[in-house]
N, C-alpha and C positions, 0 to 999 in steps of 0.2 A: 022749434025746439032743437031740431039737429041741427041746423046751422049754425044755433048758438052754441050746442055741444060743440062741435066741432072748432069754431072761433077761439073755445074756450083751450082746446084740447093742442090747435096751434101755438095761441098762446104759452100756455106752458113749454110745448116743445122751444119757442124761441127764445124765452125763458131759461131753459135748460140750456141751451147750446151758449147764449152770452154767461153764462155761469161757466160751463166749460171753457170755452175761451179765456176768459178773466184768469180763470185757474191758471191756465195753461201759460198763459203773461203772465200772470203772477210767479210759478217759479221757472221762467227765463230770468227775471229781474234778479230772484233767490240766488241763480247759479251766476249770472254774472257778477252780484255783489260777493258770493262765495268766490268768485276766481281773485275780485281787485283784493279782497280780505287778505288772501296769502301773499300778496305783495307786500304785506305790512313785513314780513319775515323773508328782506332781501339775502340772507346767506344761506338760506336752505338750498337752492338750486347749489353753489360753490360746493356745500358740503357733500352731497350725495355726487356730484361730480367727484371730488375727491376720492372717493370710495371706489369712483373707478379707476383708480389706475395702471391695475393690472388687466381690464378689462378689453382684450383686443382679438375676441376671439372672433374667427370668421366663419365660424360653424351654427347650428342652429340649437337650441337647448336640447339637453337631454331628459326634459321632464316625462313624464309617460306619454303625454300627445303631445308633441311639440308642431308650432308652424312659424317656418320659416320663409320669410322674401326673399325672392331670387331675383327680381326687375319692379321697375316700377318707371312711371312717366313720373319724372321729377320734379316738372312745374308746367303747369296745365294752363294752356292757352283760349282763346278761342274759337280755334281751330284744330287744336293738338288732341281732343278726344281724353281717353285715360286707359291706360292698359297696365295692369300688373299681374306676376305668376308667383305663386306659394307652393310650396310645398309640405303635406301632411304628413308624419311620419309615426307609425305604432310603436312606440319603444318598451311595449307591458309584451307579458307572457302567451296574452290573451287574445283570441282572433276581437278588432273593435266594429261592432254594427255601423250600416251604413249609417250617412247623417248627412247634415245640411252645411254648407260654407256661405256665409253673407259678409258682403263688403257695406261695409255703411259709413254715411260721414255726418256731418251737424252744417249744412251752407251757409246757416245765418250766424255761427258761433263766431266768434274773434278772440282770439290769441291775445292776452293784454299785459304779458308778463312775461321773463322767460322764466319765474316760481311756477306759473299757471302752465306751460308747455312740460319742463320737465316734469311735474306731477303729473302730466296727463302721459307724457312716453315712459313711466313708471308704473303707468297701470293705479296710482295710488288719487285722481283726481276724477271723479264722477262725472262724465262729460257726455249726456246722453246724445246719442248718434239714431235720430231719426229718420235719416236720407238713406235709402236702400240703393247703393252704386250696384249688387249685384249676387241673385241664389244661384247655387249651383249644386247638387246631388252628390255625394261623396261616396264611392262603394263601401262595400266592406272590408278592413284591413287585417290583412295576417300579422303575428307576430315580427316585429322588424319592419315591415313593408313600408315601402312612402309612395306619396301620389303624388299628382299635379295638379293643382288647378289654375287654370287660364280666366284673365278679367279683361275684356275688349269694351269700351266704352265710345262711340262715336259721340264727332264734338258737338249734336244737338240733342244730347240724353238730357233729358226732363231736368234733372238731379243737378247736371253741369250747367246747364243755363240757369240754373235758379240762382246760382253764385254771383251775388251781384256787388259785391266788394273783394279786394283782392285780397292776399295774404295766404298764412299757411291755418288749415280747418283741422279740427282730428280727423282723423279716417283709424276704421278697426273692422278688424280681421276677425270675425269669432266662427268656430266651426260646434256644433254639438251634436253627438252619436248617441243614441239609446237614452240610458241614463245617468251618463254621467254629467259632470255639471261642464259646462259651457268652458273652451278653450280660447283665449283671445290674445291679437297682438296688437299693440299700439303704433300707429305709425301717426304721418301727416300729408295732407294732398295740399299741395300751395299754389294756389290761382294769382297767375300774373297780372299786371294790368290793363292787356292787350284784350281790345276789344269792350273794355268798360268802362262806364261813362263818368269812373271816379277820376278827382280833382290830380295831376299829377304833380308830385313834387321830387326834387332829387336824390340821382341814383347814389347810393354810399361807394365810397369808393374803397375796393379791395387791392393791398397788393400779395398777387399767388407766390411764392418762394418755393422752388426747388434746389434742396444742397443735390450738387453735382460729385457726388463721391463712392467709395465703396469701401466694403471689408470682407472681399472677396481675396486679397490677395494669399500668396503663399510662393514658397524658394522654391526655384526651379535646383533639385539636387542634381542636374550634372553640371549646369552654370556654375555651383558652388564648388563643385569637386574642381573642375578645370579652373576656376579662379586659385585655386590652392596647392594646384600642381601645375601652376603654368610653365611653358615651356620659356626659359629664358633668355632664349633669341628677338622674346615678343617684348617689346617698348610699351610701356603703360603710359596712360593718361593722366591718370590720377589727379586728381586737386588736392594737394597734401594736407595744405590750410586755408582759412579762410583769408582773402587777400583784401588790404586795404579799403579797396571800392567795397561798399557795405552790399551792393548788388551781384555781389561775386558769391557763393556758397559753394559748401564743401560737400560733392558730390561723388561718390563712384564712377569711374567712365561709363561703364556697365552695370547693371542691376540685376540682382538676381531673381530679384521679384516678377509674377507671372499671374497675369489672371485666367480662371479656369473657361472651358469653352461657353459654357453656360452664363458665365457673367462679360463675358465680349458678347453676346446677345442680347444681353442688356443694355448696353453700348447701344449698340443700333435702336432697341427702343427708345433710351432715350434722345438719342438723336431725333428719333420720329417723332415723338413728344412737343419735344422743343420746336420742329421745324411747324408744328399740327399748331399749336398756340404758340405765337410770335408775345404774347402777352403774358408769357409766362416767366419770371424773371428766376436765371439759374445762379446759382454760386456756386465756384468750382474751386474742387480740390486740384491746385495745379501739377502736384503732381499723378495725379489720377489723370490729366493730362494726355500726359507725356504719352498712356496706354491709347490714346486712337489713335487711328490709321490717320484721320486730319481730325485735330481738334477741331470740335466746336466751336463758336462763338458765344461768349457768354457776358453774361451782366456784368459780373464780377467775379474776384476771388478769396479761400477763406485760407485759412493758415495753412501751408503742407500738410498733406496726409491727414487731413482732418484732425491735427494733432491733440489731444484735450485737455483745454489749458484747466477747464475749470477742476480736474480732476490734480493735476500738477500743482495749483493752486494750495490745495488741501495737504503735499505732500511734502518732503524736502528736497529741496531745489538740487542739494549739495548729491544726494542721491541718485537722481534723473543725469549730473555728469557726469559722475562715477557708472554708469549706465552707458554712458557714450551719446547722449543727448543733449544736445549744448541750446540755450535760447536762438543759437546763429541758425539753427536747423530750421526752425519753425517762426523767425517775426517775421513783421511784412517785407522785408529788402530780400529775405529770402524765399517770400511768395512769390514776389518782382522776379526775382530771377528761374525760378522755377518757370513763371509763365513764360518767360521769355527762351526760357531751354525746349519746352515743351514745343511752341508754335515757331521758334527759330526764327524769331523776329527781334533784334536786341533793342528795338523801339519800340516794343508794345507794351503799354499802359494797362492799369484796370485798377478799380475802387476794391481797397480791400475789408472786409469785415470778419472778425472773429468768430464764427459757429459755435453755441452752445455745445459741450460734451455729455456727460455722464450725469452732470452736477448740476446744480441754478448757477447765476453771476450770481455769487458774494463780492462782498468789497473788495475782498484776498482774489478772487478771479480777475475781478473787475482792473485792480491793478498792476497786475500778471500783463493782462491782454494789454493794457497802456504803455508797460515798460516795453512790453513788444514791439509796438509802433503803432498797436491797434487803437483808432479815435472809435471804431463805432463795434457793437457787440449784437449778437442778434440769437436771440431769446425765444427757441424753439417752442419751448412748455413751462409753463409753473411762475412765469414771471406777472404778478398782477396788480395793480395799485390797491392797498386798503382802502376796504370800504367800497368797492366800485361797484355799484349796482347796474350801470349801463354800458353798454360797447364803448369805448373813444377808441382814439387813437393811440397805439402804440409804442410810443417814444418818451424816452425820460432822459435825462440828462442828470447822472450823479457823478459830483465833486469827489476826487480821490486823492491820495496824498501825492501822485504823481502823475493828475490835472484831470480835466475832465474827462467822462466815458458816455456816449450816446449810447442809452439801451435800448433796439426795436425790438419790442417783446410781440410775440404771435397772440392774436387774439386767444385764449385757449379753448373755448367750448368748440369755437370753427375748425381750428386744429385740430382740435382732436380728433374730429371725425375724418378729417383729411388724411390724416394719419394711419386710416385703419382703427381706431378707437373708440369704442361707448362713451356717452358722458359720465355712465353709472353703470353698476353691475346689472341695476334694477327696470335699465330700458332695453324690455325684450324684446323689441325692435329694429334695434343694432345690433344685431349680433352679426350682420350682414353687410358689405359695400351696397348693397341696394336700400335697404335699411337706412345707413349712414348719410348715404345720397341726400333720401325725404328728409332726413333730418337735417340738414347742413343748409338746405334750400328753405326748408322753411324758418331754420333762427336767424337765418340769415334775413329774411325779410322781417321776421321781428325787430332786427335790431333798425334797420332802415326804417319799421313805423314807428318807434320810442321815442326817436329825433329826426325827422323827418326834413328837415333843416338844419341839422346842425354839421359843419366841416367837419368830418371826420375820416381817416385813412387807417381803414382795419388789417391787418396783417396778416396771413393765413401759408402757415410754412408749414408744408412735404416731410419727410423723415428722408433721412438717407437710402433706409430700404424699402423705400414708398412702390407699391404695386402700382404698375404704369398703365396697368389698364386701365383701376379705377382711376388716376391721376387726369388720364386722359377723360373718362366721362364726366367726373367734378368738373374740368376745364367748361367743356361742351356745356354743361349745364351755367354755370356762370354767366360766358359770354353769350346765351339767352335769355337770363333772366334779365326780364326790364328794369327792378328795382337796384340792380348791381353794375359796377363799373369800376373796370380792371386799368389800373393805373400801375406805375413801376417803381423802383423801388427810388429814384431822383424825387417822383413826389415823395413818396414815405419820408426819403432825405428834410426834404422841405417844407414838410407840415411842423406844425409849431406842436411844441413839447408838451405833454397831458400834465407831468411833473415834472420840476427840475430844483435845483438845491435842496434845502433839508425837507423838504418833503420828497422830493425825489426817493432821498436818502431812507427816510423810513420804509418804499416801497422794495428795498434791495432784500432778499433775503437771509436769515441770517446764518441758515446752514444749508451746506450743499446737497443735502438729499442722498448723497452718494454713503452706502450701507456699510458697517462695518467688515464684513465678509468682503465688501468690492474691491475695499481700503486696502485690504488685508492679504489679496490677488496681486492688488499692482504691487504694494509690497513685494510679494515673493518676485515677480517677474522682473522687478528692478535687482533684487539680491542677484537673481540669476544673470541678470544682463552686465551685471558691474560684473560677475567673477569671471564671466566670459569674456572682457572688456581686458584687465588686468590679465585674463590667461596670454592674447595676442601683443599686449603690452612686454609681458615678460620674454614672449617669444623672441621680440624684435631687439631686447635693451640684451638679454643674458644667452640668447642661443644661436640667433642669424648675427651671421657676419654680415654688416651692411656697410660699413665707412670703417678706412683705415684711420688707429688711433697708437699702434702701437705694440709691444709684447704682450700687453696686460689684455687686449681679448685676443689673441693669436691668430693675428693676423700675420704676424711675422712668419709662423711655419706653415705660409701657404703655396708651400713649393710643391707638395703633392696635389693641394685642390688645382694647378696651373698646370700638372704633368697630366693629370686625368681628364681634364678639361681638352686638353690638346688629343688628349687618346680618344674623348668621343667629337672629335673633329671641331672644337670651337676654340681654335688656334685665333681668330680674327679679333676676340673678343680682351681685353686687357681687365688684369683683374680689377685695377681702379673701377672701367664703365659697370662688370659684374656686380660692385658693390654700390655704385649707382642704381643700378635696375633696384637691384634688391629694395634699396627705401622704397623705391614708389610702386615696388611692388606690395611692401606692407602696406605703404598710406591705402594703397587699396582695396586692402585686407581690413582696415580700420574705417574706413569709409563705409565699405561695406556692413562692415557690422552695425556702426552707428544709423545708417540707415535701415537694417531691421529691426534695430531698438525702437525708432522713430516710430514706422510704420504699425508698430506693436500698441501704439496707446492712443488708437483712434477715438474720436471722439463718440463715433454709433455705434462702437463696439467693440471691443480688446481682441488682437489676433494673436493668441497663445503658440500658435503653430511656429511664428516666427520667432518666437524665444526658443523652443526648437533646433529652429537655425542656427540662429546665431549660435548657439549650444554646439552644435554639428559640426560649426564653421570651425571655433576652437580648437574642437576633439580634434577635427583633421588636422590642425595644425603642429598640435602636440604631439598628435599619435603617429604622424609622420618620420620623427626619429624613433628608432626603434634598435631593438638587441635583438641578435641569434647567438643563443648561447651552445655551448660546445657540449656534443654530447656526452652521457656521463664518464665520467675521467678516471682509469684506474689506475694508481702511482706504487711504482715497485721501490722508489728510493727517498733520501729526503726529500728533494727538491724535483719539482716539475713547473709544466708550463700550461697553461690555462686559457686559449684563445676564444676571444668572441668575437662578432662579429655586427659593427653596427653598420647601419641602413640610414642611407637620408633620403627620402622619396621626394627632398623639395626643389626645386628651379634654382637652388644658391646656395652654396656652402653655409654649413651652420659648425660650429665651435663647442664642445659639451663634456663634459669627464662620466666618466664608468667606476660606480662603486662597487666592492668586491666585501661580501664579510660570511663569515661559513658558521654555523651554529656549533661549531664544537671544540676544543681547546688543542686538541694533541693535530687537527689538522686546518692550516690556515691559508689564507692566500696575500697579497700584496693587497694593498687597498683602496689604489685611488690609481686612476691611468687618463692623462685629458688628451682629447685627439679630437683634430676637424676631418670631416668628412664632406667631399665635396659635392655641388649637386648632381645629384639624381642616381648617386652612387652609394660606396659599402667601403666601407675601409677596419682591418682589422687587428685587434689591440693584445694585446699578452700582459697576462697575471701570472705572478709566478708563485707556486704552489709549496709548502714548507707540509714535512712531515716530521712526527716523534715517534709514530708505533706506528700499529696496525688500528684500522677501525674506517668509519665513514660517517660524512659529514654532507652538508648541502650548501653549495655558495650562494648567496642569494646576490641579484647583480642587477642596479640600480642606477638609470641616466639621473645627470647631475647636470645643473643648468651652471655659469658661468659664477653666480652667487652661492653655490653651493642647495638650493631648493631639488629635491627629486620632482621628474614630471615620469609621463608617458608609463608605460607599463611594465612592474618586474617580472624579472627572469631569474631561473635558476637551474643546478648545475651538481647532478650527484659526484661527490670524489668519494670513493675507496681506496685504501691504504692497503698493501700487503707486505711491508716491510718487517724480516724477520732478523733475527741474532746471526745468522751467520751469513749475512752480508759482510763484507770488509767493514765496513762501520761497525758494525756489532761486534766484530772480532776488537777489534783496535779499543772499543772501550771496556770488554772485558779482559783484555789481554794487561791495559791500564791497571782496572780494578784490582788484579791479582797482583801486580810488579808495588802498589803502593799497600797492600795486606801483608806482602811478605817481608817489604822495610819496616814497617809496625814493629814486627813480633823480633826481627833481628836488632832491633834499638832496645826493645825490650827488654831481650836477655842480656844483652852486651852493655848497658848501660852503666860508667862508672860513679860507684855511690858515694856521699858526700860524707868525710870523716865523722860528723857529726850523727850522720844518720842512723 
């Protein structure tokens, strides 16, 4: 009888456990057919990406418990163990009770989507995590306080060998105190294929892109002072214009551009970068260049100064001249020769491609960059083919009215995390480079299991002010992963096109993204650059004497700039070469300026500082001629004399008139006095002052350009009058008045009357 109790009693237990089981299969099947289910809605993952794209914070949330990743092993081998550190932080009012931290993962789960991943780095896709990677005891937290917790996993933990397919698993972070409800972050642990006995198939090929640029610069202000007061003994350089050979551009000898010490540090890293991954392909701004000490070698090069055409695109062209920005500044003959000034090699070569600015390639960009000389364009963020549910390849080729454009668009979800970037506001997971890491590792191996054979060449491009440290871990991590393989951008070149003609076409964007406020910035900065432009224009056509042309700009009466010239001992010098120098000393004054226009409309970011400059550069050129006016004047008679005194601070005679007008009627002065003043000298001019009575008046006294335009800054000049009646004048017209009163009245009486009267 008991043994059959007990038979019986077995029974049921075995009973119960194949019913458990069955459950338990039962819903795996539930949640995997729930994961393929959301694949049916392939633009969810694009949309909630979208939502991020202000998303690039590198801080940890500020919810009341927040937990942030600080490291993590980024792709687990089998041998590589798993270590990662978080950190806890109390952000309530409240001391928080100790509590528990558990790392967990799901071994047997697979990743079948990238709808199925972002819902799970969302927090918004139920993905139970059975696998205990690791407890740990949490104290108790002060108000503000944050802690650490450390996760050390050797490569024969129970958990890691159970991983018996590769790919990337959920892993999550949840911590729970007292009672409040459970805090958790979503990451992912991505197991290589090393060491496991799955079937191998080919690695996807990436190519990494780093733009080689900055928007660090700014005007060295004593370069610019000393450019504007050069000493005129000094021969310029200058390239006036741009010359025939289309490889020739119009360059300042000198630059007054400078980058600060902190971004020549930069420099060096990425130098270390570049020299750490040989597979990392750069495109340089050449003239970013010209600033090391030995250029780099690099892949290739992108337009000067990272100029941004997509935003110029958007804007009027006729404007950007008027600015001092010509297309010669920035197409390719003038990247050619940038690089070739830079590395001082007038044979060296390099493929050039246009950098994404502000904006997407629109058509309007797209043809911008062609009239340039640009064939290929490269498409940092936002470039995607409708409808793409899977990774391809990068490459489109669209038809424009002035011929083709190759667009290598970045993949974007890999980007962006390259970038420093979340996919979504909503993956609490990235708010970290550690974070972004697990994440970039493991969609990355998604997209390699999607097509597992199919050619494909994914694109994955840096930001200009890409953090080199993480740059350099991404790299590190890559050229580990066994399902990855870093190619250059010659293959990119030569993978065949994902779309090309009118399908191309529909994938182009149709607006540049670039916000009305941005529009609205480069605006003013262009207004500002063109009146800056025209100020140094007018200096050179109506105020510097630069080339003899005759009386009419007065050059004829340059016998005193030639006598004072010889007084400060530059007898050697004949006024002809003097007025030589001078042009090339404007041309590069205009150079000058045109290149901090230039540099002003980068394409990673607008440098407002140098509109500044350029600002600065004008002012000094205007503010250079100047008045000293005579102090206040007081006149005992009609007529006096009214000396002022102009100044020309600059390296070369300039030509100018002096206006003279006094606010009050009974006292005036002469009105107009034109006189050259030669350089670096003062020459001074005489108004002559007219009186009618007694009283006071203020001259106001105004430079005058050769067109008659006022510049530079007034001056003025108190006159008092003290002219009384019995001055000889006074006498003489009263003495008048009375001699023709007393012929009056003598006609009067004496006058013979007429018969009739």
């Amino acid at each position: 009888m008991i043994r059959n109790h007990r038979t019986g009693l077995d029974s049921a237990r075995n009973s119960a456990a194949r019913r458990m089981h069955a459950q338990r299969f039962l819903s795996h099947i539930i949640l995997l057919l729930l994961a393929l289910a959301i694949t049916v809605s392939p633009h969810a993952s694009t949309a909630k990406a979208a939502e991020g794209d202000d998303s690039s914070s590198t801080s940890c949330s500020t919810t009341d418990i927040s937990i942030c990743l600080l490291s993590t092993t980024p792709v687990v081998t089998n041998a590589s163990g798993y270590s990662a550190e978080v950190s806890i932080t109390n952000n309530t009012d409240e001391t928080l009770e100790s509590g528990t931290f558990v790392t967990s993962t799901n071994a047997l789960y697979p990743f079948t989507s990238r709808v199925d991943m972002q819902g799970w780095a969302e927090g918004g896709t139920h993905i139970p995590t059975p696998n205990k990677l690791n407890s740990s005891s949490v104290a108790a937290l002060e108000p503000g306080a944050t802690t650490r917790v450390s996760i050390h996993l050797p490569a024969d933990n129970d958990v890691l060998k159970s991983i018996s397919n590769w790919g990337p698993k959920p892993l999550l972070f949840s911590f729970t105190s007292g009672n409040t409800a459970p805090v958790r972050l979503h990451s992912f642990l991505t197991r290589s294929t090393d060491g496991l006995s799955t079937a191998q198939t080919p690695a996807l090929s990436i190519t990494a892109v780093l733009p080689l640029t900055t928007t660090s610069w700014s005007a060295d202000q004593d370069a610019l002072k000393n450019l504007v007061t050069k000493d005129a003994t000094t021969s310029t350089d200058a390239t006036a214009s741009p010359a025939a050979d289309t490889e020739q551009r119009s360059a300042p000898a000198t630059s007054v551009l400078k980058l600060s010490k902190e971004a020549t540090q930069r420099q060096q890293q990425q130098l270390q970068l570049l020299d750490k991954h040989p597979e990392l392909q750069s495109i340089a701004d050449p003239d970013y260049l010209s600033s090391f000490a030995i250029p780099p070698q690099t892949t290739a090069i992108m337009q000067p100064s990272d100029f941004d055409i997509t935003a110029y695109a958007q804007g009027d062209a006729e404007a950007y001249e008027k600015a001092g920005i010509s297309t010669s500044q920035w197409n390719s003959a003038a990247g050619l020769a940038a690089l070739r000034s830079a590395t001082g090699d007038e044979q060296s070569t390099a493929s050039s491609y246009a950098w994404q600015g502000q904006g997407t390639w629109t058509l309007s960009a797209l043809q911008s960059a062609k009239q340039a000389g640009y064939s290929t364009v490269i498409a940092d963020s936002e470039y995607e083919a409708n409808n793409s549910s899977v990774a391809h390849t990068g490459k489109y080729v669209v038809t424009t009215k002035e011929g083709a454009v190759t667009v290598l668009a970045a993949q974007r979800e890999l980007s962006r995390l390259a970038q420093g970037k979340s996919t979504s506001n909503d993956a609490d997971g990235e708010s970290t480079d550690a974070g972004r890491l697990a994440r970039f590792m493991a969609q990355s191996a998604l997209y390699q299991m999607e097509q597992p054979y199919a050619n494909r060449v994914l694109m994955v491009a840096f930001s200009g002010s890409q953090d080199i440290q993480y740059a350099d871990e991404l790299m590190s991590a890559m050229e580990h992963a066994s399902w990855l393989k870093l190619t250059d951008m010659k293959t990119l070149d030569a993978a065949s096109a994902y779309q090309e003609g009118s399908e191309a076409a529909q994938s182009v964007p149709t607006s540049s993204g670039i916000t009305a406020h941005k529009l609205s910035q480069i605006s003013s900065y262009l207004d500002t650059l063109a009146s800056n432009q025209n100020d140094i224009d007018r200096f050179g056509s109506a105020i510097l004497i630069q080339k003899k042309t005759g009386a009419d700009d007065g050059t004829d009466s340059s016998a005193a700039s030639d006598t004072q010239a010889l007084a400060r001992g530059q007898a050697s010098q004949s006024v002809d070469q003097q007025r030589n120098d001078a042009a090339s000393w404007l041309s590069e004054l205009k150079l000058t300026q045109a290149d901090l226009a230039l540099h002003t409309f980068a394409g990673n970011g607008m440098q407002g500082g140098l509109v500044k400059a350029s600002s600065s550069l004008s002012e000094q050129l205007l503010g250079g001629v100047t008045i000293t006016p005579s102090e206040s004047i007081s006149v005992v008679s009609e007529t006096a004399s009214m000396p002022v005194t102009i100044s020309n601070d600059h390296p070369f005679p300039v030509k100018v008139s002096v206006s003279s007008q006094t606010d009050s009627t009974i006292i005036a002065t002469s009105r107009l006095v034109e006189t050259t003043i030669p350089a670096n000298s003062e020459v001074q001019v005489t108004f002559t002052i007219r009186v009618a009575t007694s009283g006071k008046a203020t001259a106001r006294l105004n430079l005058l350009d050769r067109n008659g335009a006022t510049f530079g800054s007034a001056q003025s000049t108190t006159i008092t009058s003290s002219l009384q009646l019995s001055d000889m004048s006074g006498l003489l017209i009263l003495g008048a008045a009375i001699l023709f009163g007393a012929l009056g009245l003598w006609r009067q009486f004496n006058r013979k009357k007429d018969p009739d009267e």
